[in-house]
N, C-alpha and C positions, 0 to 999 in steps of 0.2 A: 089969678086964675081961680076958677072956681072952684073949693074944697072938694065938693062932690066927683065934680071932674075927676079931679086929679085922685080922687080917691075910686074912682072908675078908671080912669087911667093904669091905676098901679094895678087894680084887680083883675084888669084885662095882660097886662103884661108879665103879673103873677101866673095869671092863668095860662096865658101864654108858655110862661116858661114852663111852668110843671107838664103842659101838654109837651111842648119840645125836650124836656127831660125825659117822659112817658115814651114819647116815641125812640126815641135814644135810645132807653132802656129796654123796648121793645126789640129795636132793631138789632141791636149787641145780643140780645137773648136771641135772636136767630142766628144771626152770623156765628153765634157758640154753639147753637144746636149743630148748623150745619157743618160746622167744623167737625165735631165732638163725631157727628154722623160720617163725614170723610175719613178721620183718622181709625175711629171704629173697621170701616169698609178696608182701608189701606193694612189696617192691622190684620181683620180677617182673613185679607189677599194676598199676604206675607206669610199668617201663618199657615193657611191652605199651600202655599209654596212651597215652602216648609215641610209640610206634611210629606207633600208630594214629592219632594228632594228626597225624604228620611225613606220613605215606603220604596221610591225608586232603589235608592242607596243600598234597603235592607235586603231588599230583592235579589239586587246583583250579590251581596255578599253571600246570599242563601245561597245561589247557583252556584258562584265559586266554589263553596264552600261542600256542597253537595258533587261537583265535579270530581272535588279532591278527593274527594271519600268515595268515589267510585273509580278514579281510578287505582286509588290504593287498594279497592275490593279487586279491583282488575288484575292489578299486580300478583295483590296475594292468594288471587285465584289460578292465575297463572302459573307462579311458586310451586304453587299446591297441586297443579297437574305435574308440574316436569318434578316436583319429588315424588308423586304417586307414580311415573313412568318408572324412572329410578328404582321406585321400591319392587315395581313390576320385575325391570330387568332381572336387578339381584336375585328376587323369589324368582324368578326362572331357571335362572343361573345356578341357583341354589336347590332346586329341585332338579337342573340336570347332575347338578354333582351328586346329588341324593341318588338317583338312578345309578349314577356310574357305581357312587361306594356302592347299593346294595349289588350292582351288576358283578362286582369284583368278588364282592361277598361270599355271593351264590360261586361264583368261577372256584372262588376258592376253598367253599364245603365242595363243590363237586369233585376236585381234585384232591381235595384232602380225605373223600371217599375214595374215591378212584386209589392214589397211595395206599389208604387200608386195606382195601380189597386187594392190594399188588402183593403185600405184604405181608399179607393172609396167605395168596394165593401160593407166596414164595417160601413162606414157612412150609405150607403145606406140602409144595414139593420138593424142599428139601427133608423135610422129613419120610416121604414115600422114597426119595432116594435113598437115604438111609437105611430104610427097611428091605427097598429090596438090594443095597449091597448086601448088608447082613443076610438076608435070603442066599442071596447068590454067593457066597462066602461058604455060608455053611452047605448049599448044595454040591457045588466044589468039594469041599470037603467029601462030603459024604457020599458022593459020585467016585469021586476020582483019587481017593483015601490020601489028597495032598495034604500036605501046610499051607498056611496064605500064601508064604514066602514061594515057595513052588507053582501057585497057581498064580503070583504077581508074573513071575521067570512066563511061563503060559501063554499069558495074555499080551506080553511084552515080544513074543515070537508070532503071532497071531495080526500083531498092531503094526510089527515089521512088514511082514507078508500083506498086507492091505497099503501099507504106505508104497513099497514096492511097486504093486498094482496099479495103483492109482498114480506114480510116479511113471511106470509105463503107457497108460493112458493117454499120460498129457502130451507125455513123448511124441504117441502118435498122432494127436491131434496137432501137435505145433510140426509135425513132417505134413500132414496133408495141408494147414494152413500155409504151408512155406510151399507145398509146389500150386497149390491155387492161385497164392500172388506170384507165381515165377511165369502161371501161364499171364494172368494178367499184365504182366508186366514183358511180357513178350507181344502180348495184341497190343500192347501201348508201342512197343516201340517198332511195330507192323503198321501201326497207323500212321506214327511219325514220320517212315518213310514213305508212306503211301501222298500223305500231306503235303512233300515236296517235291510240287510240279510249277513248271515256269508262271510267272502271271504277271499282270501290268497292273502296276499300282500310280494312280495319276497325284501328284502334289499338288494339294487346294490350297489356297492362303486365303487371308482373307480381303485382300483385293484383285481386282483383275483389268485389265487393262485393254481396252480399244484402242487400237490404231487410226490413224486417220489421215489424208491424202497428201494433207500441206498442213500449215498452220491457220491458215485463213479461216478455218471453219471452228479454230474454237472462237472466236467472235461469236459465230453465229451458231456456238451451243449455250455461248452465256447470254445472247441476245441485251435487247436493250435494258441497260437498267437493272440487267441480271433476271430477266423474266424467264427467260428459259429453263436456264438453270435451275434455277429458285421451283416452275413448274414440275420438272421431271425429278427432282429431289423428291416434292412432295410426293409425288405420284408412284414413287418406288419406294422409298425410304433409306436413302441411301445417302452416302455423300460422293460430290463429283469433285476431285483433285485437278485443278487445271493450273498448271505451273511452266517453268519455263522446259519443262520434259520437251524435245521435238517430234510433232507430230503423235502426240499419244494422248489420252485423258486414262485418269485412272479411276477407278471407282472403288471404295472402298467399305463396305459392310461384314459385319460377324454372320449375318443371316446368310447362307450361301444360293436363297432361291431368291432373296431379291437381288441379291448381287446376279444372279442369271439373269431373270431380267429384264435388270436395269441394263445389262451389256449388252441382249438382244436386243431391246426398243433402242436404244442412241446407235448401235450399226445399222438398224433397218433405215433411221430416222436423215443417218450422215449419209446414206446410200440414196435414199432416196430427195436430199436435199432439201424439204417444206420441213421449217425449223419453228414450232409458234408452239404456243400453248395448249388450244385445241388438238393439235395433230397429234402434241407430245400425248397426252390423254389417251387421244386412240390408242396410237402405237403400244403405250404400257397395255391397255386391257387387253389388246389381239394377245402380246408376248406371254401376257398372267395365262392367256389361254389356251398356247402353245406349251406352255413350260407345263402346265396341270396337264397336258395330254401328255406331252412327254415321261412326265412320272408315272402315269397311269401305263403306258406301252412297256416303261421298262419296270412296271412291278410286275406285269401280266408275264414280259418275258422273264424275268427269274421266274418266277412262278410253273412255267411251262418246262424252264431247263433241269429244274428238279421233280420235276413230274408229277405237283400237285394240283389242286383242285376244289372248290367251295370256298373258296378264300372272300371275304367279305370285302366291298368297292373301295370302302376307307381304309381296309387293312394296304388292300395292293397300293394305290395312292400315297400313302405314308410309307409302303414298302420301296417302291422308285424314289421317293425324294429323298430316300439315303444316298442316292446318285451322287448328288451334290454336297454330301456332308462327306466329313473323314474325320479320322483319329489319328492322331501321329503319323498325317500324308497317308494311313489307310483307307481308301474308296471302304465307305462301311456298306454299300448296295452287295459288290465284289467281297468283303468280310461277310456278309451275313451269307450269304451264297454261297459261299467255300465253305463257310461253319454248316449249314445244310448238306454238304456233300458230306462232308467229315463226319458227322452227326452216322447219316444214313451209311457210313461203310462200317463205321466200329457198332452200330446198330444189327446188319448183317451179320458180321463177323464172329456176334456175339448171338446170332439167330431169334434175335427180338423184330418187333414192326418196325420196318426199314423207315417207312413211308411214316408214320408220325413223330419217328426221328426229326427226317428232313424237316418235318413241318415247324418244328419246336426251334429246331438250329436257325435255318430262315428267316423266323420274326424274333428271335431273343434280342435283337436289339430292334425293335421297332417303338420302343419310347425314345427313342433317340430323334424319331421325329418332329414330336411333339411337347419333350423338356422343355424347351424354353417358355412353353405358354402353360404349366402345370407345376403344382409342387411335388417334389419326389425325386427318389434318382429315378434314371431312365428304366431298371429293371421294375421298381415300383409302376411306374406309368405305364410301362407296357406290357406287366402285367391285368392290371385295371381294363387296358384298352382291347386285351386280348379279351378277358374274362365279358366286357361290355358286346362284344361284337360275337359271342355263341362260341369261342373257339374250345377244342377240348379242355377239360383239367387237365392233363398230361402239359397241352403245350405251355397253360398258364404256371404251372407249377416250374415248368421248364423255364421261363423266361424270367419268371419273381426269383430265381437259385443261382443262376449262371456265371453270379459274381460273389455266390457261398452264405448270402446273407439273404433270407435265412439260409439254413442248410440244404443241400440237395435231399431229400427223400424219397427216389424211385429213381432205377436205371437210366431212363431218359434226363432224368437232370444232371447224373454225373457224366453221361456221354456230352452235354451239352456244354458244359462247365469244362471238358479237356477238350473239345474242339475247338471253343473259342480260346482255351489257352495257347494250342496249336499253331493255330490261323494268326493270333495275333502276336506273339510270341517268337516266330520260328523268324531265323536271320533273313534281314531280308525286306519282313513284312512291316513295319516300321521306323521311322527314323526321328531320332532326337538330337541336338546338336549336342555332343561328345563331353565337351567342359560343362554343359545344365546339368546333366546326366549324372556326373562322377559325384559335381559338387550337391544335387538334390539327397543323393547315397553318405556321401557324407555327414552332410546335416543331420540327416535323420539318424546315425548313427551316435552323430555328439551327441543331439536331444537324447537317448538312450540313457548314453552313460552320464548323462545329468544328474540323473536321481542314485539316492542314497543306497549303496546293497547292492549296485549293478558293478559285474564282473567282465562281461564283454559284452558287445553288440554287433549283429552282423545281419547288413543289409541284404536281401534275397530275394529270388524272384524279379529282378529287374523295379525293384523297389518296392514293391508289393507288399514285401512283409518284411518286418524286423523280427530277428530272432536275439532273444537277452537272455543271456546266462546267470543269476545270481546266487551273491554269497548265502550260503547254506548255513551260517554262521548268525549272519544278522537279519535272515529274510525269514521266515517262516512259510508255510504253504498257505495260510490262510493270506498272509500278506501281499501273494504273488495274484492273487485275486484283482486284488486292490493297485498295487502297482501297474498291471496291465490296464487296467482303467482309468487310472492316472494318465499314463503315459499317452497312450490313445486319446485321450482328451486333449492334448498339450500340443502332440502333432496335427490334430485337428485345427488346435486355435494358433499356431505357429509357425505352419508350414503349408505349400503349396504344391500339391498336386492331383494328377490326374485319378482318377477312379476309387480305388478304397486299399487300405495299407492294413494288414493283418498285423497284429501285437500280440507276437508269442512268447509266454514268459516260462522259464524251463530251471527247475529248480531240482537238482541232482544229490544226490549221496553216494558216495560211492565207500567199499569197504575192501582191504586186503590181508590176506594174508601169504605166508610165504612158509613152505613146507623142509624142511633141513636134513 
């Protein structure tokens, strides 16, 4: 081969190869740049990540951290109101105490003035008495050329002769006190008899009884399913007893106008045989408005039998449906109307206004109509009801007293207060079964001698009032205060009865001597 050649040969494949090393080395120097450039980028992208994580991160800690701290300013904001309340309270509290000490303060310069001034005042008049016994000593003296000793003997005959006097005085006054109550007590017991004249006293219970043809027809009061029944219950308020009684229904309510009637509508209703729900309906409203006229005629008529007049529509109205009420089987329409007559003759007797007597005795009980839907006793209420409806004070004052509480305070209340004792009281006019009676008196008698210091007990007045004797020993007078109010309370929360029980507590001394 040709040297040259091959010496062209090698220089082309020298060349060759440094060019293919060249680009090698070219190439590699890019693929490091572009790396070098990648990894840069990815590191950048990482740590912007990074950043972005940290800044997020620091952020949410800030908030957190800021929350915390505001609600701990919350808290101890909070704190700091309810102990500034606090501080309020006290400094108020502490300012009314401040007020009270200096209010005492003052109370008690004033009084400690007042004591000086007393003590002034006491000196000073025991020293002017001083002066002028010395005066009067020696005017004695020198008037009447005594010794003291002689003018004491003087004064001491003098003191006799005035006690004397004034011992005969009272004398007289307790002779004419003693025939004023002998007459009074003579027109009481003028009235007494006067009081007992025949009368009918009707017994109410509190149920009442229909009769009825056969038995067939209570079917057809209880109807189907119990509609009827169930109806006319509503419509009255009452309950219907239907048992195996023959031939009867009974009906049974405390209220005695719906118990009227309820007994009018089921007679009108068995009389007329249409037994339904609607009918029943009518029939109650016609009877609601037969029975309101009915009380209305017989308040008009008491009204007219004692010979009064201007009486207001509700008074007369509530005065009739005493009709249907009683008290210990006393018709209280027939009580209050007797107590009206009674009123008006020891009113006469006594040559006071007959006529506003009557009118006071009449309505003293007309809260009896209306108790049950009012609070009070009945003389409360109908006192209220009198004073509401224009009626005199006299009669109000009469009707608020009639049972002592408060006290009577004008002629017409004590007339009012013994007629009704009269009328309800006098044999006859009331009935209670025999054994409640003895044993209610009992009772109230052992409750008595329960407490400590009681001597004897004795029931009065048909239970009205307990009369207690105590030891003079171990009771004091101020303590019989307190005892009667005890007591009173006791029977109140203990025992069961009718109207109001007087607690009279009686605390005696007695002294002897014996002459030889």
């Amino acid at each position: 081969m040709d040297p040259l050649w091959m010496v062209a040969v090698l220089v082309a494949l020298a060349a060759g190869f440094f060019a293919g090393l060249k680009l090698y080395s070219l190439r590699s120097r890019q693929r490091t740049e572009a790396d070098r450039d990648r990894l840069i980028e990815e590191a950048r992208r990482e740590a912007e990540a990074v950043r972005t994580a940290a800044e997020h991160e620091a952020r949410e800690t800030v908030l957190r951290e800021k929350e915390r701290v505001e609600q701990e300013r919350a808290a101890q904001a909070q704190q700091a109101k309810e102990r500034e309340r606090e501080l309020r309270k006290q400094e108020q509290a502490l300012k009314g105490e401040l007020q009270r000490l200096r209010k005492q303060e003052k109370d008690i310069s004033r009084r400690e003035k007042s004591v000086k001034k007393k003590e002034q005042a006491a000196e000073s008049t025991a020293r002017n008495a001083e002066r002028a016994l010395a005066n009067a000593k020696e005017r004695l003296e020198q008037v009447a050329g005594m010794s003291e000793e002689q003018a004491l003997e003087v004064l001491k005959e003098e003191l006799m002769d005035e006690a004397r006097n004034a011992a005969a005085a009272k004398i007289r006054a307790i002779e004419e006190e003693t025939e004023a109550e002998c007459d009074a007590r003579a027109k009481s017991i003028l009235v007494t008899a006067i009081s007992r004249y025949a009368g009918d006293y009707v017994s109410e219970r509190t149920v009442s009884v229909v009769q009825l043809a056969s038995d067939d027809l209570k079917g057809r009061i209880i109807g189907r399913e119990g509609r009827n029944i169930r109806a006319l219950e509503a419509a009255t308020g009452v309950d219907l007893i239907i048992d195996d009684t023959p031939e009867a229904v009974i009906i049974s309510c405390f209220n005695p106008l719906r118990r009227e009637i309820a007994k009018m509508a089921l007679t009108r209703l068995v009389a007329d045989g249409r037994i339904h729900p609607t009918r029943i309906e009518e029939i109650v409203r016609k009877s609601e408005r037969e029975v309101e006229a009915l009380c209305k005629e017989d308040g008009e008529q008491a009204i007219f039998d004692l010979g009064l007049h201007r009486i207001h529509p509700e008074l007369v109205r509530l005065l009739g449906s005493l009709k249907f009420r009683s008290s210990y089987a006393q018709n209280l329409l027939q009580h209050s109307v007797e107590v009206g007559f009674l009123t008006g003759l020891m009113a006469s007797e006594l040559g006071i206004g007959a006529k506003m007597a009557r009118r006071a005795g009449l309505l003293h009980d007309i809260g009896k109509g209306v108790d049950h839907q009012q609070e009070g006793s009945h003389a409360e209420v109908g006192a209220a009801l009198a004073k509401k409806h224009n009626e005199p004070q006299q009669v109000v004052s009469a009707i608020a007293s009639h049972h002592g509480r408060p006290a009577p305070s004008t002629v017409i209340d004590h007339l009012v207060q013994a007629a009704n004792e009269l009328s309800s009281r006098r044999p006859g006019a009331r009935r209670e079964t025999l054994a409640s009676y003895i044993k209610r008196l009992d009772d109230l008698e052992r409750l008595a001698l329960s407490f400590k210091g009681i001597k004897r007990a004795y029931a009065i007045q048909a239970g009205r009032e307990v009369r207690i004797l105590v030891d003079t020993d171990t009771v004091s007078d101020d303590r019989t205060i307190v005892l009667s109010k005890e007591i009173a309370r006791k029977v109140q929360d203990d025992m069961s009865y009718p109207g109001q029980i007087l607690v009279n507590v009686i605390r005696e001394s007695r002294s002897t001597g014996t002459a030889r």
